[in-house]
C-alpha positions in Angstrom: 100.0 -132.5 158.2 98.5 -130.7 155.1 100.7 -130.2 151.6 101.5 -126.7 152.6 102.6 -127.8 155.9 104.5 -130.7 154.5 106.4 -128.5 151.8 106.9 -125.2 154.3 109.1 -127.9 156.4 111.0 -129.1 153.9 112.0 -126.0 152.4 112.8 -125.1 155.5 114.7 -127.8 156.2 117.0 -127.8 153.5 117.4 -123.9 153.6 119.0 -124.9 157.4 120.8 -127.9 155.8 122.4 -125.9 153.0 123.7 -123.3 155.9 124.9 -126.2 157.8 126.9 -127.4 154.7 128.3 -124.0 153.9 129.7 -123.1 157.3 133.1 -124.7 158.0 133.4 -127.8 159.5 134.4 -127.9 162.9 135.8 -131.1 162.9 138.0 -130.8 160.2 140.0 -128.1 162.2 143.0 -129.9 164.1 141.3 -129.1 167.5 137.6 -128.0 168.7 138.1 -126.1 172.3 135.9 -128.1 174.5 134.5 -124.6 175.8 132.8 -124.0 171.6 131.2 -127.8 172.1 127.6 -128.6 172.9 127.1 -129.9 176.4 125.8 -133.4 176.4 127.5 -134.3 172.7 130.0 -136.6 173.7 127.9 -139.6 175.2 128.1 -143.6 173.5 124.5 -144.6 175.1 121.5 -142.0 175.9 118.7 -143.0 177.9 114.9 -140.6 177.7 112.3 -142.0 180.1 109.2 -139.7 179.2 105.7 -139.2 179.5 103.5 -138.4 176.5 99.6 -136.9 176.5 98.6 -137.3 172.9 94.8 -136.8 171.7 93.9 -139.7 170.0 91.8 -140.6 166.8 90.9 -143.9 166.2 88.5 -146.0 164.2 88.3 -149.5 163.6 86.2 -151.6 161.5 86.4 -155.4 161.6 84.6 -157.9 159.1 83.5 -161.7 160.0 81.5 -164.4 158.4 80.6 -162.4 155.3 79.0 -159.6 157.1 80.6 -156.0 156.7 81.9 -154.1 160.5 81.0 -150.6 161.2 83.5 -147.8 160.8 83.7 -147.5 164.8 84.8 -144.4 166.6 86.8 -145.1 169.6 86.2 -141.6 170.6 82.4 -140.5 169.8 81.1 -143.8 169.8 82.7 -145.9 172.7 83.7 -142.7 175.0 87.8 -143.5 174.9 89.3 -140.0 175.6 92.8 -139.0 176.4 95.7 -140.9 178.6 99.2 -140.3 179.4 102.1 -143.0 178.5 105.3 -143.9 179.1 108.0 -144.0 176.6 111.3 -145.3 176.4 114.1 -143.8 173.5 117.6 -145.2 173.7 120.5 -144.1 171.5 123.8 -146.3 170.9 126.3 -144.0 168.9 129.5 -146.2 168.1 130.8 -143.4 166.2 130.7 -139.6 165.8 127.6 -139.8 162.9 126.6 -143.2 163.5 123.0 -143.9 165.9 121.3 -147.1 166.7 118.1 -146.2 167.6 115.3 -148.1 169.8 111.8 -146.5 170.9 109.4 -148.0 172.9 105.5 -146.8 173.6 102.9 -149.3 175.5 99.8 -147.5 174.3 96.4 -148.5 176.2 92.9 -146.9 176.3 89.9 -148.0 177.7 86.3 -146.9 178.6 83.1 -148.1 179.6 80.1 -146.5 177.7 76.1 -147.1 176.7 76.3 -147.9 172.8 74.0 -144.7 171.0 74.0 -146.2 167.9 74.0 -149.6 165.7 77.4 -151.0 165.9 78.7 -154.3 163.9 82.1 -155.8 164.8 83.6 -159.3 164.0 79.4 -159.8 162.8 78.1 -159.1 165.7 75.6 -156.8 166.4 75.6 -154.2 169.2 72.4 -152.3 169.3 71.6 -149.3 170.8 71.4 -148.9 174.6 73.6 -151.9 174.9 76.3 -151.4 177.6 80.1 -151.7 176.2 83.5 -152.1 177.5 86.1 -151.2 174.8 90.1 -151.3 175.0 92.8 -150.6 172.8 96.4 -151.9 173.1 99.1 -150.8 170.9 102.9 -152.1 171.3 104.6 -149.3 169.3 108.4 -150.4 168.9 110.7 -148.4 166.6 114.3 -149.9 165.4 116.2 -147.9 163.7 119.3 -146.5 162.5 120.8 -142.8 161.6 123.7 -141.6 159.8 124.7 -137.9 159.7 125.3 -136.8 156.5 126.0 -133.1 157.5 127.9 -132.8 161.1 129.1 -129.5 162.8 129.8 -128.5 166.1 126.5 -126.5 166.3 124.3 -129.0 164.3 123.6 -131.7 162.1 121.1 -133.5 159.4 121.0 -137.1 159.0 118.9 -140.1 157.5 117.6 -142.4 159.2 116.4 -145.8 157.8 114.2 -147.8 160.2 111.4 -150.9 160.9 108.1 -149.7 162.9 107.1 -153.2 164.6 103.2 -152.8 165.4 100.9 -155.0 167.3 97.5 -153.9 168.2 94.2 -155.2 169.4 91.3 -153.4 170.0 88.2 -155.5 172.0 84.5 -154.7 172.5 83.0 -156.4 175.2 79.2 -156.8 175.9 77.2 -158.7 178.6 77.0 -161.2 175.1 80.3 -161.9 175.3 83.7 -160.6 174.2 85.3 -160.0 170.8 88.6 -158.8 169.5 90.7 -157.9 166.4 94.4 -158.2 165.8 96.8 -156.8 163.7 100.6 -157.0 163.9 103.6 -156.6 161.3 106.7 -155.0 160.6 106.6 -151.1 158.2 109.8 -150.1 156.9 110.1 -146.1 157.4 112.4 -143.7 156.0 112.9 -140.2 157.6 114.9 -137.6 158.4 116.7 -135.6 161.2 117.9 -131.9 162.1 119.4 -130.8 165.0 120.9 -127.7 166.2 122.5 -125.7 168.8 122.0 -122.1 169.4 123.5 -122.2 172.5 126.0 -124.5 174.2 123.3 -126.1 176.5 120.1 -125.9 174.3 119.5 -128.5 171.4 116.3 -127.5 169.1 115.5 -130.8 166.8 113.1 -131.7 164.3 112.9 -135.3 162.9 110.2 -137.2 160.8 109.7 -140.6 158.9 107.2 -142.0 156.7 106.4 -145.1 154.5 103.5 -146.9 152.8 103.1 -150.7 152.3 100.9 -151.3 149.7 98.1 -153.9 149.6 99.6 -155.5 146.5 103.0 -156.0 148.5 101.1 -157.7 151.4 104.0 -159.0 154.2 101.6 -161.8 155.7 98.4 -160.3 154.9 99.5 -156.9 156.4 99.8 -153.7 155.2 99.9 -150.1 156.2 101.2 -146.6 156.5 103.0 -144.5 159.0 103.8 -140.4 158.8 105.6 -139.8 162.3 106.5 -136.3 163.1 108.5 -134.5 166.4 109.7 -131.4 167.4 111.3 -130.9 170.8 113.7 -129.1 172.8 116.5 -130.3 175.1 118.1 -128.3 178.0 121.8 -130.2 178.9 122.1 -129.3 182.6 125.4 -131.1 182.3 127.4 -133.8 179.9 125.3 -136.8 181.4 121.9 -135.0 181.8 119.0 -133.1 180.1 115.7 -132.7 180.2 113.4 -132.7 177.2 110.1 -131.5 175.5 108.4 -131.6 172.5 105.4 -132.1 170.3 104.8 -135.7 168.6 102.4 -136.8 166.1 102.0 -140.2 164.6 99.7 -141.4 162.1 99.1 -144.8 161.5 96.8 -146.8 158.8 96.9 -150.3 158.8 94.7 -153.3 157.2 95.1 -156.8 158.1 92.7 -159.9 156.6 89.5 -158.7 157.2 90.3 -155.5 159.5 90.7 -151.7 158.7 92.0 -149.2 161.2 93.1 -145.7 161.7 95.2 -144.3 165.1 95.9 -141.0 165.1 97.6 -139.6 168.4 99.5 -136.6 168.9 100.0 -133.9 172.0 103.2 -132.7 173.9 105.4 -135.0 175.5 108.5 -134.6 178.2 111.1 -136.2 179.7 114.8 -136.4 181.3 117.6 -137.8 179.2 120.9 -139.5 181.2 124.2 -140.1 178.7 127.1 -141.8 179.2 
């Protein structure tokens, strides 16, 4: 997301929370017909099993024994291209403006492919026409939590404070033998979240979250970046189901001991939400 992008969404965002605080709340009033509230608002747990097509961009470079890896291309130079994952979101809401918030995405690419360049990784040398088989595997596991700070019966804004728990490997094997790298750690992120309703059975949201660890703060020799952006839209067929769709992009740079990477995914996504 460029700087114009990035300020055009804030300004929008607090031109729609500045509306939301000015209109009067709906929950102050001693009763809300159930007829003027959103369908599916009234749920403790919610439960999105989805499937999401990103476009990935990852590079990787790995040092060993004193000798410098090459910025490696998962894409151009090892042939991974795109793949569809599962994804699990669950929501716990003890109170009216109070979410606990779990995500889950097992993230795995893999390819076969003729090496048409030098490549170095973990000091070893993979020369051109050599044949490769390369794999990523990212664990992507978000806890979080969310307060509403604005709440109205067609919409809210809230915080959200959370730990992005990443583990990811990414391998290169050759008729040499196999090597891997590994990097895994907790990022603190803090984001935000709008939501409204412009009618009873459609929900239009927009969230993101963001956080740097700097190399100087290492947290065990780990240390890394996220920007995490999604838009979607959510049909309520009824109280205890929805179906949902959206548009996700996450952005993550991380540096562990001797290893440098860069994963960049983002594409549509969908899914079907069950609430009770």
């Amino acid at each position: 997301m460029t700087k114009t992008h990035a300020r055009a969404l804030v300004s929008a965002v607090g031109t729609t929370v500045l509306l939301l605080a000015s209109t009067a709340p709906a929950w102050a009033q001693s009763f809300t017909p159930a007829s003027d509230l959103p369908i599916g608002e009234t749920y403790r747990v919610e439960l999105m099993a989805g499937m999401w097509s990103p476009s990935p961009q990852i590079t990787v470079s790995s040092d060993a024994f004193g000798i410098a890896g090459t910025d490696i291309d998962f894409g151009t130079d090892l042939g991974i291209g795109s793949e569809r994952f599962g994804e699990v979101r669950l929501r716990l809401r003890p109170g009216r403006k109070h979410r606990l918030r779990i995500d889950y995405i097992p993230i795995r690419y893999a390819a076969q492919t003729t090496v048409e360049r030098r490549l170095v990784f973990r000091g070893i040398a993979y020369d051109s026409g050599v044949p490769v088989n390369s794999a990523i595997r990212w664990d992507a596991w978000r806890l979080g939590y969310e307060y509403d700070l604005i709440h109205r019966t067609r919409g809210y804004f809230g915080v959200i404070l959370e730990a992005r728990y990443t583990d990811i490997e990414a391998a290169l094997e050759a008729p040499f033998g196999r090597e891997f790298t590994r990097a895994r750690g907790p990022i603190p992120a803090i984001g935000g979240v709008l939501r409204l309703y412009p009618l009873r059975m459609l929900a239009i949201a927009g969230e993101f979250s963001l956080f740097r660890l700097p190399r100087d703060t290492r947290l065990d020799e780990f240390s890394g970046e996220y920007v995490d952006y999604d838009f979607s839209a959510v049909i309520n067929l009824t109280d205890n189901f929805g179906v949902q769709g959206g548009y996700r992009s996450l952005d993550l740079n991380v540096t562990s001991n001797e290893d440098v990477g860069r994963l960049k995914l983002e594409g549509a996504y969908f899914g079907a939400l069950l609430r009770f």
